[in-house]
N, C-alpha and C positions, 0 to 999 in steps of 0.2 A: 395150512392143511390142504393137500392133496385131494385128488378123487378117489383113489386106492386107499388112502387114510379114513377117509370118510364113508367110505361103502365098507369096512371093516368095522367103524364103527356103529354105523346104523343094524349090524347083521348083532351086535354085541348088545344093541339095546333091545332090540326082538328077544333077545335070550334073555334077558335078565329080565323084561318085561310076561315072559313065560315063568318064568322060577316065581313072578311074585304069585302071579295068580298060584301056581303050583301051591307052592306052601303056605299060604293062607289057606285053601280049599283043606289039606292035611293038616294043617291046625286046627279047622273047621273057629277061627276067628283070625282078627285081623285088618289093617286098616288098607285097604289096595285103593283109594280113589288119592288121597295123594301121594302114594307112592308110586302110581303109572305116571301121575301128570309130573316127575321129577326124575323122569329115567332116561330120559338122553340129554340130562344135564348132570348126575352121576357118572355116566358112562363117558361123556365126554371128558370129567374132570380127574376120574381114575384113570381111564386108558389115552389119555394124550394130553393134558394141562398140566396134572400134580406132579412132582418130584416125591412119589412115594415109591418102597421098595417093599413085598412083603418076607422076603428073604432078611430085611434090616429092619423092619418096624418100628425100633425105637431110637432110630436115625434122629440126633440131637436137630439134626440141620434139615430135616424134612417139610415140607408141604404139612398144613394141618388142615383135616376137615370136619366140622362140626355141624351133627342134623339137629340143630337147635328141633326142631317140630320132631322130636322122637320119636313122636305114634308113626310114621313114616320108615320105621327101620325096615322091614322087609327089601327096599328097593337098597339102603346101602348095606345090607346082609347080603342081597345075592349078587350087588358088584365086589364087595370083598371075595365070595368065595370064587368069581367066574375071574378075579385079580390074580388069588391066589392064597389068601391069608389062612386059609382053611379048606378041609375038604368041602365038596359041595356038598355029598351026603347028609350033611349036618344040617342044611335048610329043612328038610323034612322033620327038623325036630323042633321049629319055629313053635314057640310058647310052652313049652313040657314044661313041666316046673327042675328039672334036669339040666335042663339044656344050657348050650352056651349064648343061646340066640334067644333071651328076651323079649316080650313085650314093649319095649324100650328099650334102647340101646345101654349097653352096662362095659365100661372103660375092664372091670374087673373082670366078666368072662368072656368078653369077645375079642378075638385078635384084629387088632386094626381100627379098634373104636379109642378114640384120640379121647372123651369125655363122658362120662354119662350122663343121658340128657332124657328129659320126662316134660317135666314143669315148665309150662311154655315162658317163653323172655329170660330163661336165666340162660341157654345154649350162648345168648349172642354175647353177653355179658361175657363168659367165659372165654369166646373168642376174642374178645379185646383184650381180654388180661395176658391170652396165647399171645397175641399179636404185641402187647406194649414188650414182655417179654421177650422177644427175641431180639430188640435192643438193648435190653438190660444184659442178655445173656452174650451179645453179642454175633448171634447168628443171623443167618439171611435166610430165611423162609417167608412164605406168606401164609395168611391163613382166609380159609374159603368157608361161610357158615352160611346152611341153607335156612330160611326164614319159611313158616306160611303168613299167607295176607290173613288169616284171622289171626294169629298170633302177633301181628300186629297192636293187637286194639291194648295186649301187656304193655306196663306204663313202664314197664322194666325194657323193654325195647330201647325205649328214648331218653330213658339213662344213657343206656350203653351207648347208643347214637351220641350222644352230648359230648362223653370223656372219649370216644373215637377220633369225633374231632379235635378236640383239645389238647389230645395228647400225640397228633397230627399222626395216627397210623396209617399212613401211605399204604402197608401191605396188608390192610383188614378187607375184605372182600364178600359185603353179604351178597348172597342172589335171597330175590321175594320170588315165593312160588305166588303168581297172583291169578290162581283159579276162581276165584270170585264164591268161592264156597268153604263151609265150613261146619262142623257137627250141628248146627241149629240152625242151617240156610243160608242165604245168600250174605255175606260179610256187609253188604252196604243194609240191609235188611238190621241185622243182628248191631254192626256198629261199624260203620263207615269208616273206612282208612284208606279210601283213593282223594286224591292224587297222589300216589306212594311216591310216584320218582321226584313231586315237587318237595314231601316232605323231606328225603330224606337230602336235596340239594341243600334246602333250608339248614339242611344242619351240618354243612358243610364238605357234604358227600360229593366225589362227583359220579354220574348216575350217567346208565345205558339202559335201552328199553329194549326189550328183543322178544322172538317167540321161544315160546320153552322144546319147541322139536323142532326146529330149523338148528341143525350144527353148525354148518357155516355159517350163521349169522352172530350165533354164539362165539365162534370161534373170534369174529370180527371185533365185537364190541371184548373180553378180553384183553385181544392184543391193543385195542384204542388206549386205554387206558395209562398212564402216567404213573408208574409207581413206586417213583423217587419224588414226589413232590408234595409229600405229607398230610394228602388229602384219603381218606379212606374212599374206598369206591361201594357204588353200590349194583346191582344191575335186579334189574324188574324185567321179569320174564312170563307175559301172557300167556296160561298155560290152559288147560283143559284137565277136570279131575276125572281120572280114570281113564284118563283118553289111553286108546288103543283099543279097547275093548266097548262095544257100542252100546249096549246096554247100562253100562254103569257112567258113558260120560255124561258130563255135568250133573248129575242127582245128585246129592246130598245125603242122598241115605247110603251110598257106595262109600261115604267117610271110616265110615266102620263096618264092617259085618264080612261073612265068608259066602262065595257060592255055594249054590245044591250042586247037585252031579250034573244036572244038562246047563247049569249057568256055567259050569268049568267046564265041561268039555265045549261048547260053544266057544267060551273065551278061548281056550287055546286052542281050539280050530281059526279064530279069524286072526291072532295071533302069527300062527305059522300062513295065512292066507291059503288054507284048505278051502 
């Protein structure tokens, strides 16, 4: 990754990190503390990692991505629309009961959503099956599934962790969003799931640690990886929930709810750094 690559992408998670707030405030609900702390790892993964196309979407041979932690759709809602799968106009219609854009991500009304995901620990599941799949079917993709550290503590995680390895998918690729929060407080609080990168070594992953807004570091720990060697990967990325917006980092209570008028305009005033 370039300088010019990188400064186009950071200018693209500013955006996208505006549309959440945006439409969560017009929904007047919605989950924006982990959907900030997971936007320049989105943004990084739609506008320069995946081999997706929105003109082909259902590209047998595509890149697949699954927001296993679903309450978190707003941030891959407004990287599809800022990709292209949809107009953007449609973000403002975030939760209608109308709408195409969900509470949850929904495989049936959204263009570009590869699964629909809710129910925390079955996303990753799913990703394994994408992933043993593409041997069976014979194609060359890999598949990228974002994790949260509470969703962790589903025992259904480490199933799918188990037959990952077992069934040596080289091209499964979870990231853990590891904000250290979660609807009921702090994860180690609620139920403890760090050492994440030792757990998931243990189970035959091999494991990069990184921060969740450094790109380039992101970018690094990616290409490190081996992924002809039938190890699944996993990457644990220290993140901040809600980060970007000062008010809502690290609380807990920013997991779910929508701003008033002066918490949105705030936000996207520091946002665009007004």
């Amino acid at each position: 990754m370039n300088d010019k690559q990188l400064a186009k992408l950071k200018e693209m998670a500013a955006v996208i990190r505006e549309d959440i707030i945006e439409m969560i405030f017009a929904a007047g609900s919605g989950h924006p503390g982990g959907s900030l702390s997971a936007t320049e790892l989105l943004t990084y993964l739609y506008f320069y990692r995946m081999n997706v196309n929105p003109k082909n979407p259902d590209d047998p041979g595509r890149d697949r991505f699954i927001l296993s932690k679903g309450h978190a759709c707003p941030v891959q809602y407004s990287t599809l629309a800022e990709k292209g799968y949809f107009n953007k106009d449609v973000l403002w219609t975030l939760r209608d009961i109308d709408s195409i854009l969900q509470g949850h991500p929904d495989m049936n009304k959204t263009p570009g959503i590869d699964i629909t995901t809710g129910s925390l620990g079955q996303g990753f599941s799913h990703a394994v099956g994408m992933a043993l799949a593409s041997r069976v079917n014979k194609l060359d993709y890999k598949v990228y599934v974002l994790l949260g550290d509470g969703e962790l503590q589903e025992g259904q995680i480490w199933e799918a962790a188990m037959a990952a390895s077992h069934y040596s998918l080289g091209n499964l690729v979870a990231i853990v969003d590891d904000n250290g929060l979660q609807c009921d407080g702090c994860t180690d609080d609620v139920m403890r799931v760090r050492p994440i990168g030792e757990k998931f070594a243990s189970f035959g992953f091999d494991v990069a640690q990184i921060s969740a807004d450094d790109m380039t570091q992101m970018d690094e720990a990616f290409e490190s990886f081996d992924y002809t060697n039938g190890r699944p990967k996993c990457i644990v990325m220290e993140s901040v929930k809600g980060r970007g917006v000062c008010f809502m980092e690290n609380e807990a209570g920013w997991h779910g709810g929508a701003p008033n008028e002066q918490e949105y305009r705030d936000a996207i005033n520091e946002i665009r750094g007004a």
